[in-house]
C-alpha angles and dihedrals in degrees: 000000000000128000107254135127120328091011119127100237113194108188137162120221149188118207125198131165122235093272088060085247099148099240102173137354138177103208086075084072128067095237123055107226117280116200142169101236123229092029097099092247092133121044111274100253087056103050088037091061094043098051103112097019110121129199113300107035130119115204125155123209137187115222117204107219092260092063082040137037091336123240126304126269120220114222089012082141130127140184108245125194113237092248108073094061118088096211101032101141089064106043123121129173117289095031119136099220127156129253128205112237136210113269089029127273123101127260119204110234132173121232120254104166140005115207131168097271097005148067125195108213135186106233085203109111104246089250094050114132090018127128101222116200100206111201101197137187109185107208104185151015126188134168107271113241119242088244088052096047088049095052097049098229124061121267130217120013104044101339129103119299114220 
């Protein structure tokens, strides 16, 4: 079976930037990922270059930012209360940290300035404007359930608890 929409799609992965600095890895957990494909769960340079792949493959891959987390922004700063950090009290600059957003959700953000009542923040993602060489093993497809599909994110083993 082959990873396309609506196929639940479980993968490990290794993640380094482009100057081989390890960034993220699954194996460092104890569960590879597990996503719904064609759902947008992973960034769009990585599902495009496992669609195809079946259990048991290896590939690796190198996204450019705008199939990943898309190019920095120069000045995509803002001036935060306090309050809406969780962790305010032990932040420092150049910390990655993670803002509540309106709407809810939550947006990663790195630490410019701290101030008494305020933090400055840059909006970027902390791997904007990086080239990420991906080195995958996808472990598993299945067929997606209805209720998966519907939902939009897998349900059970590895997946989201509701």
């Amino acid at each position: 079976m082959k990873a396309e929409k609506n196929k639940v799609v479980t993968f490990h992965y290794h993640l380094t930037d482009e100057t081989g600095t390890k960034v993220d890895s699954s194996h460092d957990r104890a569960e590879p990922l597990t996503i719904l494909f064609g759902h947008g769960q992973i960034i769009p340079g990585l599902e495009q270059a496992m669609e195809g792949h079946e259990a048991g493959d290896k590939f690796d891959v190198s996204v450019p930012p705008e199939h990943g987390y898309g190019e920095r922004r120069e000045d995509f700063t803002q001036r935060v209360p306090k309050k809406y950090f969780r962790d305010a009290d032990h932040l420092k600059s150049g910390d990655a940290t993670v803002l509540s957003v309106q709407g809810g959700g939550y947006r990663q953000v790195v630490v410019l300035k701290v101030g008494s009542s305020v933090i400055d923040v840059d909006l970027n993602h902390p791997m904007a404007g990086k080239t990420l060489k991906f080195d995958v093993e996808v472990t598993d497809v299945r067929d997606a359930t209805p209720e998966e599909v519907e939902h939009g994110h897998v349900h059970g083993e590895g997946g989201h608890h509701h």
